[in-house]
C-alpha positions as CSV (number, residue, x, y, z in Angstrom):
1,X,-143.4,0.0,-67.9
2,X,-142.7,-1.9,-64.3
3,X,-139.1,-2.9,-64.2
4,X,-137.7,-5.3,-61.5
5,X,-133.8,-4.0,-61.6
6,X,-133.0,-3.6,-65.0
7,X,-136.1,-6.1,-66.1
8,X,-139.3,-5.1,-67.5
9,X,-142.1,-6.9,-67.0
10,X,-145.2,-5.2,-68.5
11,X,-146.8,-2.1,-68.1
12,X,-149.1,-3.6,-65.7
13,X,-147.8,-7.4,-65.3
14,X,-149.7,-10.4,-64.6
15,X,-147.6,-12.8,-62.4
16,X,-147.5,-17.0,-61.8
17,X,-147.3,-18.0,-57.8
18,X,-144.7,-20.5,-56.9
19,X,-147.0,-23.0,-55.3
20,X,-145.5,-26.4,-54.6
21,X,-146.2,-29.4,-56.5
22,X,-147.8,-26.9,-59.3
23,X,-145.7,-24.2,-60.5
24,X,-143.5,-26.7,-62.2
25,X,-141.9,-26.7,-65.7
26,X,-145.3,-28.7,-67.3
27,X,-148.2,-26.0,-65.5
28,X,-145.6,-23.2,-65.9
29,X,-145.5,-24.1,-70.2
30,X,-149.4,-23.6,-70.6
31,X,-149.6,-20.9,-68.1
32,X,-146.8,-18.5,-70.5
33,X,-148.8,-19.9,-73.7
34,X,-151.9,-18.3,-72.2
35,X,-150.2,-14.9,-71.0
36,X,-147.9,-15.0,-68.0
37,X,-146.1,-12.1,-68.0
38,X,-143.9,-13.3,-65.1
39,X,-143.1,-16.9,-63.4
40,X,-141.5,-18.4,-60.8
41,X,-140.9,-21.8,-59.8
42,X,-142.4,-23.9,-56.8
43,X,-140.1,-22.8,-53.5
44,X,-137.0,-24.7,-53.5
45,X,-135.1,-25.6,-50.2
46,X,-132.2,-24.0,-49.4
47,X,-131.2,-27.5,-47.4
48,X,-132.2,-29.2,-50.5
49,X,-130.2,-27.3,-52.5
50,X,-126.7,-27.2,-50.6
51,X,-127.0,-30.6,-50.4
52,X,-127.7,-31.3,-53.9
53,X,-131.2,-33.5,-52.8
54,X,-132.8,-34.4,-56.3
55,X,-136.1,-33.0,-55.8
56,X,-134.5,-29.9,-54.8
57,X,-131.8,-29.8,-58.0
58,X,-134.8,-31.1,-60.7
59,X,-137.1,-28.0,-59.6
60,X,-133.9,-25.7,-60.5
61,X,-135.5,-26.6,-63.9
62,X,-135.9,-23.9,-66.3
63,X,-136.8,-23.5,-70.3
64,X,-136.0,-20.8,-72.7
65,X,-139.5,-20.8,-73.5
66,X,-140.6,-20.0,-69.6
67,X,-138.6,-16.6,-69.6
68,X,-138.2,-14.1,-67.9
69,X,-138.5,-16.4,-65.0
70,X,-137.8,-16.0,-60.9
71,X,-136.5,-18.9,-58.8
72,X,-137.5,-19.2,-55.5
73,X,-136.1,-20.0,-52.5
74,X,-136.7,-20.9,-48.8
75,X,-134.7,-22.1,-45.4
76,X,-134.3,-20.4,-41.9
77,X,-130.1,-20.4,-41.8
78,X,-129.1,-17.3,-43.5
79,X,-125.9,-18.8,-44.4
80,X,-127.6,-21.8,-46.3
81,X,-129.8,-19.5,-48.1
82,X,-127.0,-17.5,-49.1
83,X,-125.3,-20.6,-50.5
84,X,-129.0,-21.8,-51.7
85,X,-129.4,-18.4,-53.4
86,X,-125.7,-18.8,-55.1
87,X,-126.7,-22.3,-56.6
88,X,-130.1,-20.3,-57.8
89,X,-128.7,-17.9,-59.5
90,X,-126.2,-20.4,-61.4
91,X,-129.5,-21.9,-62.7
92,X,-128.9,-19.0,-65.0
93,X,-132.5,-17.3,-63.9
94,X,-133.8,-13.4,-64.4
95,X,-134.5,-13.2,-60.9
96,X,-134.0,-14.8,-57.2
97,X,-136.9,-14.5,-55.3
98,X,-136.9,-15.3,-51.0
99,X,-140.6,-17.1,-49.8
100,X,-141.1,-15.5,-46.7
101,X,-145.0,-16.0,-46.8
102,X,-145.2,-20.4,-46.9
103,X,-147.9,-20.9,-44.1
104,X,-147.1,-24.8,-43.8
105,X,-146.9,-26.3,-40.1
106,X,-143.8,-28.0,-41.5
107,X,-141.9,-25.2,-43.1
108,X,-143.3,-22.2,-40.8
109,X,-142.9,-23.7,-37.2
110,X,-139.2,-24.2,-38.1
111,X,-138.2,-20.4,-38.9
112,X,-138.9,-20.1,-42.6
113,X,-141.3,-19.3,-45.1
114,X,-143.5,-16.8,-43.1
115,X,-142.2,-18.0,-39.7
116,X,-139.8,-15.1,-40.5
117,X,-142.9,-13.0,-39.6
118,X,-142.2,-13.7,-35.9
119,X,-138.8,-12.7,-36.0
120,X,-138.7,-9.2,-38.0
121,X,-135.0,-8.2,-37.4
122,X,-133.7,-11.7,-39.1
123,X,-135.7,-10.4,-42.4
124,X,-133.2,-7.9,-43.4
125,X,-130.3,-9.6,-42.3
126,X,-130.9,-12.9,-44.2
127,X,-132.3,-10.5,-47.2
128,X,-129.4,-8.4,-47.5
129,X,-127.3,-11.5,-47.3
130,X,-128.7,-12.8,-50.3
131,X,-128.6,-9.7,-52.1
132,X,-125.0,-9.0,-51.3
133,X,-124.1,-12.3,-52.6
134,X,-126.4,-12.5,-56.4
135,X,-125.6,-10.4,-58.9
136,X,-129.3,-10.5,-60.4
137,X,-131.9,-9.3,-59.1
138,X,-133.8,-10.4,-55.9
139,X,-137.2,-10.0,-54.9
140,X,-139.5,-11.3,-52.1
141,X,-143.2,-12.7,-51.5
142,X,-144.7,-12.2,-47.7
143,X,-147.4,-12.2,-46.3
144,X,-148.9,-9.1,-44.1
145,X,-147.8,-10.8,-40.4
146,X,-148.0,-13.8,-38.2
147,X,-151.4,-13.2,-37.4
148,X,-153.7,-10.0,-36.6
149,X,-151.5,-8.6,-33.8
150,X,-148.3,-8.8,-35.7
151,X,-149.1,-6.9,-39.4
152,X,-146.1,-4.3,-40.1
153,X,-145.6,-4.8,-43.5
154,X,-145.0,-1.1,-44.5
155,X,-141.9,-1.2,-42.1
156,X,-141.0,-4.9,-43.5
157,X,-141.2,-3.7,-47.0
158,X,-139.3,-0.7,-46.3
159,X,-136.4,-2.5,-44.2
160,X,-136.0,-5.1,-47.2
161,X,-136.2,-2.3,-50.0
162,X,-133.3,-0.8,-48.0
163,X,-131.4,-4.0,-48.5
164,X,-131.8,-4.2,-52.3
165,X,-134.3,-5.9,-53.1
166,X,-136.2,-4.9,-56.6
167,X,-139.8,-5.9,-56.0
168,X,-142.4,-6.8,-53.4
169,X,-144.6,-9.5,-53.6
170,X,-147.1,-9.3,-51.1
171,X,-150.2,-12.1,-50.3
172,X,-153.3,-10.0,-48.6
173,X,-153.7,-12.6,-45.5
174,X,-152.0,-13.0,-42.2
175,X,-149.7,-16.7,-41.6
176,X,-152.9,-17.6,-39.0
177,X,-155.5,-17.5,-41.7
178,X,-153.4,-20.0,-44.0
179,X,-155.9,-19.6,-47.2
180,X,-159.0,-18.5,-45.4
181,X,-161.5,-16.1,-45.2
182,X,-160.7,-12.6,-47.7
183,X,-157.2,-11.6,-48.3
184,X,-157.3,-7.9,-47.1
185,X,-155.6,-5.6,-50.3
186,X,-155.9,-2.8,-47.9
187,X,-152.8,-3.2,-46.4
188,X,-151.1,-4.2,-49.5
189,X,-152.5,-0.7,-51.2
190,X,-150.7,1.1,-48.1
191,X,-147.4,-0.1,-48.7
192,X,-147.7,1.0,-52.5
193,X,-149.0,4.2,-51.4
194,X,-146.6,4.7,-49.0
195,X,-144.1,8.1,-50.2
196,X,-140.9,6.2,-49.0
197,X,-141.5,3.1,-51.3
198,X,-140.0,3.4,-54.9
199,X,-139.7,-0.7,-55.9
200,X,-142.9,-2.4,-57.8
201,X,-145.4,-3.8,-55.5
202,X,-147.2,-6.6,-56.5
203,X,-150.6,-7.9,-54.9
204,X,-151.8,-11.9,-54.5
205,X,-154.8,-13.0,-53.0
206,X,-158.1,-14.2,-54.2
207,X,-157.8,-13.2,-57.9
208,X,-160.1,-15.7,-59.7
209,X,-162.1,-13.5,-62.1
210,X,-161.1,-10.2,-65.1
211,X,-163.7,-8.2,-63.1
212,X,-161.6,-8.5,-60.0
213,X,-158.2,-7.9,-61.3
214,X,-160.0,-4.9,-62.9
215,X,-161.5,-3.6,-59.9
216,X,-158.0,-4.6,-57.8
217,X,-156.0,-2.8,-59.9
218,X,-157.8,0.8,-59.9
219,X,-158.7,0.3,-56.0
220,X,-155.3,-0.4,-54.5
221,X,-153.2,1.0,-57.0
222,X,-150.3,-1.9,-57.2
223,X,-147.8,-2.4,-60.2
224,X,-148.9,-6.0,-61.0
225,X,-150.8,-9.1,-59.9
226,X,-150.1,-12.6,-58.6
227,X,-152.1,-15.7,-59.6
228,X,-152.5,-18.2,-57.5
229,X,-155.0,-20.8,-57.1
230,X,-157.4,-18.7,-59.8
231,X,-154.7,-20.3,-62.3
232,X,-154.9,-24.2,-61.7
233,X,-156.7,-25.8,-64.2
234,X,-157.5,-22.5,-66.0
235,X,-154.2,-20.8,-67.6
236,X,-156.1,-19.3,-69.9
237,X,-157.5,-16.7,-66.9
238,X,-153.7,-15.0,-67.5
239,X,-155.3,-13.8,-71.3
240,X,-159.3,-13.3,-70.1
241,X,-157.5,-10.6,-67.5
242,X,-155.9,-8.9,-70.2
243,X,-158.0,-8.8,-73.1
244,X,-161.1,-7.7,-70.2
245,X,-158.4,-4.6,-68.9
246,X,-158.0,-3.8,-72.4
247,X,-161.3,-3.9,-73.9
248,X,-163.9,-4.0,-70.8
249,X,-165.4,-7.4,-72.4
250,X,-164.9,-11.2,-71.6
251,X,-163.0,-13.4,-73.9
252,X,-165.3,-16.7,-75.2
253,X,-164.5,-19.3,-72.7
254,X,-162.5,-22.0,-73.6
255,X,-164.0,-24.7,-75.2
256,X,-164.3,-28.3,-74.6
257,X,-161.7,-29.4,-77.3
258,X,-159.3,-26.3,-76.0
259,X,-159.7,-28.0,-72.3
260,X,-158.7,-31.3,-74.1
261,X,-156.0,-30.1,-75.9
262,X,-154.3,-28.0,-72.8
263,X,-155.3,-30.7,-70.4
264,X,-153.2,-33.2,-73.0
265,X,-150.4,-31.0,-73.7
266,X,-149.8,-31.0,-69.7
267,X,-150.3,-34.1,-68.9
268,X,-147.7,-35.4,-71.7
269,X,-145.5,-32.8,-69.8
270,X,-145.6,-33.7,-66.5
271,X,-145.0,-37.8,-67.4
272,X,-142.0,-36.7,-69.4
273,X,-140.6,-34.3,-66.8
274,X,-141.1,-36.0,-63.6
275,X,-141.9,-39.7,-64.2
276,X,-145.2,-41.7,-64.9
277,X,-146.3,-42.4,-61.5
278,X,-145.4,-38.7,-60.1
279,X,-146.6,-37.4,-63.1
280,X,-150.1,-38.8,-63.2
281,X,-150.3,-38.2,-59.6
282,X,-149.6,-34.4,-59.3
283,X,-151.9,-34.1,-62.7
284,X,-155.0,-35.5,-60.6
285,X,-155.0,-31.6,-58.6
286,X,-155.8,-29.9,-62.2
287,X,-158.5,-32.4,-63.6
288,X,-161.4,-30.6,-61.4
289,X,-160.5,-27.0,-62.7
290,X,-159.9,-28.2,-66.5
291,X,-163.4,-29.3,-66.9
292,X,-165.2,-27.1,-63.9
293,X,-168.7,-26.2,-64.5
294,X,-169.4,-29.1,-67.2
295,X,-173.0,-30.2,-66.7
296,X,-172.3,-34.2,-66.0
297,X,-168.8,-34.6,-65.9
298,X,-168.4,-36.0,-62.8
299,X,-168.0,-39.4,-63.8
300,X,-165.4,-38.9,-65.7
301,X,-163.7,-36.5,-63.3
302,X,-163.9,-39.1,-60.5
303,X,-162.2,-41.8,-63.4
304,X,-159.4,-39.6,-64.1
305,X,-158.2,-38.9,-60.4
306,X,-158.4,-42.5,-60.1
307,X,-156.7,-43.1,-63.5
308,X,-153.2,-44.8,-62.7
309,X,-151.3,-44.9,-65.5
310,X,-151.0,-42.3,-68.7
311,X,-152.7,-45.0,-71.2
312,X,-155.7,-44.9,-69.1
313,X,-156.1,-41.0,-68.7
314,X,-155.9,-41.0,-72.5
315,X,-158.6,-43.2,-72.8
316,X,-160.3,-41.2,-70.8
317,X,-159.9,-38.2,-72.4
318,X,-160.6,-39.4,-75.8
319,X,-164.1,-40.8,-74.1
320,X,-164.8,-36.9,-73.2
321,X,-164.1,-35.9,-76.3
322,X,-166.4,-38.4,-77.8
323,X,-169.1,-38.2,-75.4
324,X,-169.8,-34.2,-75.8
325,X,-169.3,-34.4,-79.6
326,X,-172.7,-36.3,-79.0
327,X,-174.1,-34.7,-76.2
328,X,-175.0,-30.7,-76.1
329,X,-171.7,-29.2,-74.0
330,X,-173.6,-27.5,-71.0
331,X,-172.1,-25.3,-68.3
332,X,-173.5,-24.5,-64.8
């Protein structure tokens, strides 16, 4: 059983990346129905936070239903994300987690996220900080370095386990390659491997398929694994991991009406939690991995992301429905 502090997770837990404008309370609801073990919100400011900017406040947002759940924070003033970390924790989350791997111009350039990665001593400082000042537990997501020159994650991950933390998070690409090329699990399986390191180690990068998470897990050897992009628009790859680890076979896709249904039940969330206009807008990201694959959907695809109000994506949606009931449902 991996435990984060006095938490357990799983034996071999499957996690939600906070990603921002995704991992919010409407994405985070289908993603747990479909087998997130572990979640955390989108990266909150620490600024934000002290300063009680709404955005900031609303994504402190959490739901019984969403636990055990980890909310995330970032900033470059240790003294604001111990403050930041403070108003987290009130939140009344099961962890505190510090984003020390966001590869944005606008958030890296200025000292946080993984601009940390260019200034290795601050890590432990502001980390032991924030530990010192929650009394739940606090984890962290990096990356491996800066850029190729700069990777000492086995020293960064012991430094902040010597601090406190309770678990590692670590993303298989240097700050430099933002979300390119192949995240490298090599490094991440040498800081698991590594006799001095005791806390779970987690592993995030590239997992899209059951097969990979399969083959990820027995190569490198980590406690657990991060979801990313592999989850927008497809929750249900949470379950197809499991049920593949557990049985060696592939769950049925989901089907059309399933896509309809999820797609609806999200949509409806995101216009109650954040607005109508916000809400169809951050929806139009998810419409292109709900129905991916669908032999002559991309009419209505290009409809929906131009939809702009909730009446008309329903429409829409009901028109799908409709549409394959009479045509023969093919995938590519």
């Amino acid at each position: 059983m991996v435990t984060i502090g006095n938490l357990q997770v799983g034996e071999f837990p499957l996690l939600l990346a906070p990603m921002e404008d995704v991992s919010d309370p409407p994405f985070r609801a289908v993603c747990k129905k479909n087998g997130a073990d572990l979640m955390y919100t989108e990266f909150i400011s620490a600024e934000g936070l002290i300063r009680d900017a709404v955005k900031s406040v609303q994504k402190l947002d959490i739901y019984d239903y969403e636990r055990p759940i980890g909310i995330q924070i970032f900033g470059e003033k240790i003294e604001s994300m111990r403050e930041a970390a403070a108003k987290a924790e009130e939140a009344g989350p099961e962890l505190v987690d510090i984003n020390y791997g966001c590869p944005v111009k606008k958030v890296a350039c200025k000292g946080a996220g993984a601009g940390i990665l260019l200034d290795l001593p601050k890590m432990p400082k502001m980390t032991e900080e924030i530990v010192k000042q929650c009394s739940l537990p606090v984890t962290v997501k990096t990356r491996l370095g800066w850029d190729d020159n700069t990777i000492k994650i086995v020293e960064v991950a012991k430094r902040l386990q010597d601090v406190g933390i309770k678990a590692l998070t670590i993303h298989g690409r240097t700050r430099k390659q933002m979300y390119k090329g192949v995240a490298d699990w090599s490094y991440i399986a040498e800081v698991k491997n590594h006799p001095d390191i005791h806390i779970p180690i987690f592993g995030n990068g590239d997992i899209d398929a059951p097969e990979k998470a399969l083959e990820y897990k027995n190569k490198y050897g980590v406690d657990g694994i991060m979801i990313g992009r592999g989850a927008i628009g497809y929750p249900w790859i949470f379950n197809e991991i499991k049920h593949y680890m557990k049985t060696g076979e592939h769950l049925p896709p989901p089907t059309l009406q399933e896509r309809l249904n999820v797609c609806r039940k999200h949509l409806d969330f995101s216009v109650e939690w954040k607005g109508p206009k916000t809400g169809i807008f951050e929806m139009r990201r998810h419409y292109t991995a709900y129905f991916k694959g669908i032999v002559n959907f991309k009419p209505f695809r290009k409809r929906l992301v131009e939809a702009g109000t909730y009446e008309e994506v329903v429409e829409i949606l009901e028109e799908v429905a409709n549409h394959f009931e009479r045509e023969p449902l093919v995938h590519v």
